[in-house]
C-alpha positions in Angstrom: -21.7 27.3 30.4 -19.7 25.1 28.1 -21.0 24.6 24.4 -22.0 20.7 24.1 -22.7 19.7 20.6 -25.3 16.8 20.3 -24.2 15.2 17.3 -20.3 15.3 18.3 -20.4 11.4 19.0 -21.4 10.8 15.3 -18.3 13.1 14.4 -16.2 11.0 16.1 -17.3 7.5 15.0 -17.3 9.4 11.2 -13.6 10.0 12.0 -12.8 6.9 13.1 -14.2 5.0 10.4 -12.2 7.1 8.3 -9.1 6.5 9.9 -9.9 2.7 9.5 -11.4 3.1 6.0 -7.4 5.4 5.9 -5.6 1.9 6.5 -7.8 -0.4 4.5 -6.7 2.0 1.3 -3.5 1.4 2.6 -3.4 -2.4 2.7 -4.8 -2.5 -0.5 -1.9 -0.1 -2.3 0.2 -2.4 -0.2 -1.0 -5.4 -1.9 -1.2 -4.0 -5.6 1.8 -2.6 -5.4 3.2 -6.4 -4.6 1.2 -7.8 -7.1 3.0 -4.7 -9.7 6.1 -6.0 -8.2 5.6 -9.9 -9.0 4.6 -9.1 -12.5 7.3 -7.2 -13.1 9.7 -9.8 -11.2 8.7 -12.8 -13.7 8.2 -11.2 -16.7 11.6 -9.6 -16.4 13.3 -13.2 -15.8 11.0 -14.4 -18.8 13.1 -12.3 -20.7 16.5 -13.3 -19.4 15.3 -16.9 -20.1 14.6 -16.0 -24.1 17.8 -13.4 -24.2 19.6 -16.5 -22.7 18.1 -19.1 -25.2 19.4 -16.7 -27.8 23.1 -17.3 -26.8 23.6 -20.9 -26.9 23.9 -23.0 -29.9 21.1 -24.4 -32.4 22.0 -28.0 -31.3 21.6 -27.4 -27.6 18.4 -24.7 -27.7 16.6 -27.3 -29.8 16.7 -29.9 -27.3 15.9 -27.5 -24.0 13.3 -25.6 -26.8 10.5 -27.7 -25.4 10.9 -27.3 -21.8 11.6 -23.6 -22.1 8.3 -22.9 -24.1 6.5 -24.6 -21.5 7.8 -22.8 -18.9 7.1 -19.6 -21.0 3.6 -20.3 -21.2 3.4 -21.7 -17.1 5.0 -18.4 -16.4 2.6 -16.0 -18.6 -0.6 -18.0 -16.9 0.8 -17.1 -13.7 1.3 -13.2 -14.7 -2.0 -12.9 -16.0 -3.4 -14.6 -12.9 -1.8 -12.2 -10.8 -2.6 -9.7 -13.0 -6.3 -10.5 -12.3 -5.8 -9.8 -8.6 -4.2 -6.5 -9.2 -6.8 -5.3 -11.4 -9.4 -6.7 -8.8 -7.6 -4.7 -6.4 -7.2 -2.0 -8.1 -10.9 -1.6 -8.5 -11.7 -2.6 -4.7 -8.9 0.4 -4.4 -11.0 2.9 -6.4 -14.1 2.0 -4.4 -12.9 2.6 -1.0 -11.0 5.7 -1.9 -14.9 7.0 -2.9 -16.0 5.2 0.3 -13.2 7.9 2.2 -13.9 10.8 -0.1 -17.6 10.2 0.9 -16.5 10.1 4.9 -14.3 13.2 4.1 -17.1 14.6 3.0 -19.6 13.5 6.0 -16.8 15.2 8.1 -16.1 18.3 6.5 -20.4 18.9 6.7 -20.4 18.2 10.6 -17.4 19.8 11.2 -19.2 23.1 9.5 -22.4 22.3 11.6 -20.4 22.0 14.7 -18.5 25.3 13.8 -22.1 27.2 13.1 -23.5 25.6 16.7 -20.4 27.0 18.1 -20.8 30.2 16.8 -24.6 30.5 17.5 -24.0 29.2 21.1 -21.6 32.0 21.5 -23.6 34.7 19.9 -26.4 33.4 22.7 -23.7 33.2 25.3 -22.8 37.2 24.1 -26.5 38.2 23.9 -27.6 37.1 27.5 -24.7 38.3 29.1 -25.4 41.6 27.7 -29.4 41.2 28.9 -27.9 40.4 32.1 -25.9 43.3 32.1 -28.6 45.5 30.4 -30.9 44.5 33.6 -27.8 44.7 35.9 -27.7 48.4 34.5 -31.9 48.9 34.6 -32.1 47.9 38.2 -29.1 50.4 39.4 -30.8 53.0 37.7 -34.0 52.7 38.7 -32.3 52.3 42.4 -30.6 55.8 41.6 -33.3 57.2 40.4 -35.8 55.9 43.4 -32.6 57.4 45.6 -33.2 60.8 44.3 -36.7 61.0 44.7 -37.0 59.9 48.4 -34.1 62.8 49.0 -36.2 65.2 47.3 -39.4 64.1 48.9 -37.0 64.4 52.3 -36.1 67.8 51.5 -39.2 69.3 50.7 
């Protein structure tokens, strides 16, 4: 007889929602990790802008002065904006890695339930093969026996 366990169905949709749950995580480092990128993108040519506006002369940064500070300021809005999204990321990231550390966990109990079913279905498995055998044994004996006692009821 093969073992069946009842509840490995729910085993396997746990596992697959982890897997999916596996690839949302994913995504989502995907994502911050451009957003991290972005940041770092414009603030670094922020400071090649300033670096630059340090090299030319007084007469000249004076005039371009306004413009750059405005696109200074346009520029840190949009970093802080995409900061936001990383940050709300970051936080959706933490709560689906507890969603997948709550799945591992789901899994890791079934898979010990499924193991202890296993083993108790084998131990039953082991102990009525050995009944079967024990009356296998019983019912050759008492044939033996019943042998024996019609030969010496013959012999007599």
């Amino acid at each position: 007889m093969r073992f069946h366990w009842p509840l490995q169905r729910l085993l396997d949709v746990t596992d697959m929602r982890a897997l999916a749950v596996k690839a949302e995580l994913f995504d989502q480092s995907c994502r911050i990790a451009k957003g991290r990128e972005e940041i770092h993108r414009r603030e670094h040519m922020l400071e090649m802008m300033l670096d630059d506006m340090g090299q030319i002369g007084i007469a000249e940064r004076m005039a371009r002065q306004e413009t750059i500070m405005k696109c200074y300021y346009y520029e840190r809005n949009e970093i802080s904006k995409v900061q936001c999204g990383v940050d709300e990321l970051t936080v959706q990231w933490e709560q689906t890695r507890q969603k997948l550390a709550g799945l591992q966990a789901r899994i890791d109990t079934l898979d010990k339930l499924r193991d202890e079913a296993g083993k108790e279905f084998r131990r039953l498995e082991d102990l009525q093969q050995q009944q079967q055998l024990d009356e296998a044994y019983q019912v050759t004996f008492a044939r033996k026996v019943q042998n024996r006692n019609k030969g010496l009821l013959t012999v007599k």
